[in-house]
C-alpha positions as CSV (number, residue, x, y, z in Angstrom):
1,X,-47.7,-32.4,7.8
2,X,-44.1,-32.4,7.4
3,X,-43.1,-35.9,7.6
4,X,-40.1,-37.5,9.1
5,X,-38.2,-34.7,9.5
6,X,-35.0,-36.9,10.4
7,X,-34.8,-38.6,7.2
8,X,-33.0,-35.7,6.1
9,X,-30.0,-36.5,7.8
10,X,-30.3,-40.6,6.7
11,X,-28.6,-42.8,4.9
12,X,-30.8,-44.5,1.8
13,X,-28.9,-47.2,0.1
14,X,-29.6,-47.7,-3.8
15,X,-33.3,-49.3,-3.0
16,X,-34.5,-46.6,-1.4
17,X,-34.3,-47.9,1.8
18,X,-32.8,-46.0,5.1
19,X,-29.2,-47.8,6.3
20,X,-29.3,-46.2,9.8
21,X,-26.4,-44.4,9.2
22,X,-26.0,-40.7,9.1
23,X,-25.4,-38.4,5.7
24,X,-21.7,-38.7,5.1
25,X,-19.5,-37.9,2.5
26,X,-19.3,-41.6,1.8
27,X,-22.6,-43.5,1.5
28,X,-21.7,-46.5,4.1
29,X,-24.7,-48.6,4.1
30,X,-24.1,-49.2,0.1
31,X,-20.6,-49.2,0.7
32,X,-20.8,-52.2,3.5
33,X,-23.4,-54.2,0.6
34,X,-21.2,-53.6,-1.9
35,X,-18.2,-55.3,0.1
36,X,-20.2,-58.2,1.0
37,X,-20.9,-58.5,-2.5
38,X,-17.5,-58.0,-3.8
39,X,-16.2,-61.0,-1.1
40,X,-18.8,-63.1,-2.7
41,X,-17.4,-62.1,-6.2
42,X,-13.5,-62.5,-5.0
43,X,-14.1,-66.0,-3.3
44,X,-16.0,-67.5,-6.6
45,X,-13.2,-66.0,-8.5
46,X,-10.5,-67.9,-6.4
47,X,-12.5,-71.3,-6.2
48,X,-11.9,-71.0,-10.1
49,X,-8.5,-70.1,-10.2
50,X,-6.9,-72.2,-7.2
51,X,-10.0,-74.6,-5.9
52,X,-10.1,-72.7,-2.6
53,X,-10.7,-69.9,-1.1
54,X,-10.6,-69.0,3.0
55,X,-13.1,-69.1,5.4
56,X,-13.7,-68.3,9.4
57,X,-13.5,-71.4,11.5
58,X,-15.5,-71.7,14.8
59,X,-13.1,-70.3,16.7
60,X,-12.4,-67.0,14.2
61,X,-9.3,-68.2,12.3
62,X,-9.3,-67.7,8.9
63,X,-8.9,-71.0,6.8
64,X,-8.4,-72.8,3.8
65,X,-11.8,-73.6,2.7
66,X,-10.9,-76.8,1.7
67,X,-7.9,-78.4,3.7
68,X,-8.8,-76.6,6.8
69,X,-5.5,-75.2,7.5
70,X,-4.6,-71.8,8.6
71,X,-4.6,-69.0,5.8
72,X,-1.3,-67.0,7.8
73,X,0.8,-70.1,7.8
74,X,1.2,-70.3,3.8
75,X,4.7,-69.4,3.2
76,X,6.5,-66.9,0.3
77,X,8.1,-69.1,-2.1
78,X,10.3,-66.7,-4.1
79,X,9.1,-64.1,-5.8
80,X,5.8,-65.4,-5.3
81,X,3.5,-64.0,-2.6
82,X,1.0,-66.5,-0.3
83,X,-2.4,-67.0,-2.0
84,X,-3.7,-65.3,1.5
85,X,-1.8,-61.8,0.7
86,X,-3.3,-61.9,-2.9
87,X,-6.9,-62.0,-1.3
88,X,-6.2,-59.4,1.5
89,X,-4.5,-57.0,-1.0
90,X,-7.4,-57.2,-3.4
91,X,-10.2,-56.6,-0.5
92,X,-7.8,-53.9,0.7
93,X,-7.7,-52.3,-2.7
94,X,-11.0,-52.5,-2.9
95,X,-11.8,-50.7,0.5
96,X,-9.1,-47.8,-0.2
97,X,-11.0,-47.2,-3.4
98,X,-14.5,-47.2,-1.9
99,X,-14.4,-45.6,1.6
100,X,-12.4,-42.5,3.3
101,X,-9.5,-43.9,5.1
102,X,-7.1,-42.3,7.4
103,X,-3.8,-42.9,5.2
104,X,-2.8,-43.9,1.5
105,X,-4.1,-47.4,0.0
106,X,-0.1,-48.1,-0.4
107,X,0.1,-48.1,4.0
108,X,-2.5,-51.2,4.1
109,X,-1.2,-53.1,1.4
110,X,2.9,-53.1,2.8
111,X,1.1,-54.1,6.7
112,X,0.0,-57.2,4.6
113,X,4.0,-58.3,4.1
């Protein structure tokens, strides 16, 4: 007669569809798709740029796609920061535009140096 009464207090991502989370200021279910497809975005976009991008070995280590090598042990040349930084910064922009998070975007970008 009335339904589902608990769908009130779900989640629906932009399909409709329930995420399993409950009503929040920030929509989390589209939020978590849309970072999944922003990754997917930010790694075709460095394959373009430098040929590579990084990847989780078997053991959790984040890599160089192509040589293998670990993404923290790049190096600053100069002024220059690693290729590593650059993706961590942009995902971290990303996520401090997007989402409620306890301090100011500028915090997780300065833990990346």
């Amino acid at each position: 007669m009335f339904g589902n009464w608990q769908t009130v207090m779900m989640e629906f991502d932009e399909d409709g569809i329930p995420t399993g989370n409950f009503v929040r200021e920030v929509n989390y279910g589209q939020y978590e798709r849309d970072l999944v497809n922003f990754r997917k975005q930010l790694d075709y976009d460095f394959i373009k740029r430098y040929g590579y991008t990084f990847v989780k070995n078997e053991s959790g280590q984040i890599v160089n796609s192509v040589t293998g090598s670990l993404a923290e042990d790049d190096e600053w040349t100069g002024p220059h920061e690693p290729v590593y930084v650059e993706y961590l910064r942009k995902i971290e922009q990303f996520k401090s535009e997007r989402c409620n998070r306890r301090y100011i975007p500028s915090y997780y970008i300065e833990r990346l140096t």
